[in-house]
N, C-alpha and C positions, 0 to 999 in steps of 0.2 A: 688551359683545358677547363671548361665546365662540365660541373656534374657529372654523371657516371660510375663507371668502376674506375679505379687511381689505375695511372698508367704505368706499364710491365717495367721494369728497371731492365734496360740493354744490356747484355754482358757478351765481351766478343776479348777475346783474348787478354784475361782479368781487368778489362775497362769497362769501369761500373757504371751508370751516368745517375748521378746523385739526384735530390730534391731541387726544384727550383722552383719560385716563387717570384712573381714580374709583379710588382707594386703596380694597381691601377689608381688613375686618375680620381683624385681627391679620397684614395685610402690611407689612413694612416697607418704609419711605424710599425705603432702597435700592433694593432689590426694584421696586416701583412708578416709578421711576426710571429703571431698567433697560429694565423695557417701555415706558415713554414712549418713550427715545433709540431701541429698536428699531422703534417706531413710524412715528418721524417718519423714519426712514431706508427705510422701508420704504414708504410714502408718499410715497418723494421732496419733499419739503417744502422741505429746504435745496435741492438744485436749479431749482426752482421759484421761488424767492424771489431765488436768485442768476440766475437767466434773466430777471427782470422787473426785477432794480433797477438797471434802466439803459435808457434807449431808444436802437434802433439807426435812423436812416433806412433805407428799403428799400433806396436804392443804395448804403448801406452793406452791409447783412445781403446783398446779393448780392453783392458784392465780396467781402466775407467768407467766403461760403459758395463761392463760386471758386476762392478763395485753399484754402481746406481741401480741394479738390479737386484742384488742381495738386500739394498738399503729400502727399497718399494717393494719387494715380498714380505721382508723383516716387517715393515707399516702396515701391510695387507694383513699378513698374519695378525700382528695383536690387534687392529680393528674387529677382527673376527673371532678374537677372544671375548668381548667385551661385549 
């Protein structure tokens, strides 16, 4: 694929379809390399992959998500002190 907006990631019954990257003629290693890493960053991949390899119970993930909300008011707040 040239150029454009990066193409949607498939997902059809948790099958993801990952980054790929086809080495063109007289590109190097490197080079080919290069745009994979920017790929998958761009894709979010690694976040993805680190958001799923762990399960949270929901009254976890809302305890959690509370906890990050008392921690970003608590921030707000003394920003707003100062």
């Amino acid at each position: 694929m040239r150029g454009g907006a990066p193409r949607q990631r498939l997902k059809r019954k948790g099958v993801i379809e990952l980054a790929e990257v086809v080495l063109q003629e007289g590109e190097s290693l490197e080079s080919a390399l290069r745009r994979f890493k920017r790929k998958v960053q761009q894709e979010d991949i690694i976040k993805e992959i680190k958001r799923h390899s762990y399960y949270l119970k929901p009254g976890e993930k809302a305890r959690l998500k509370a906890a990050l909300a008392r921690k970003r008011n608590r921030k707000k707040r003394s920003r707003d002190i100062e």
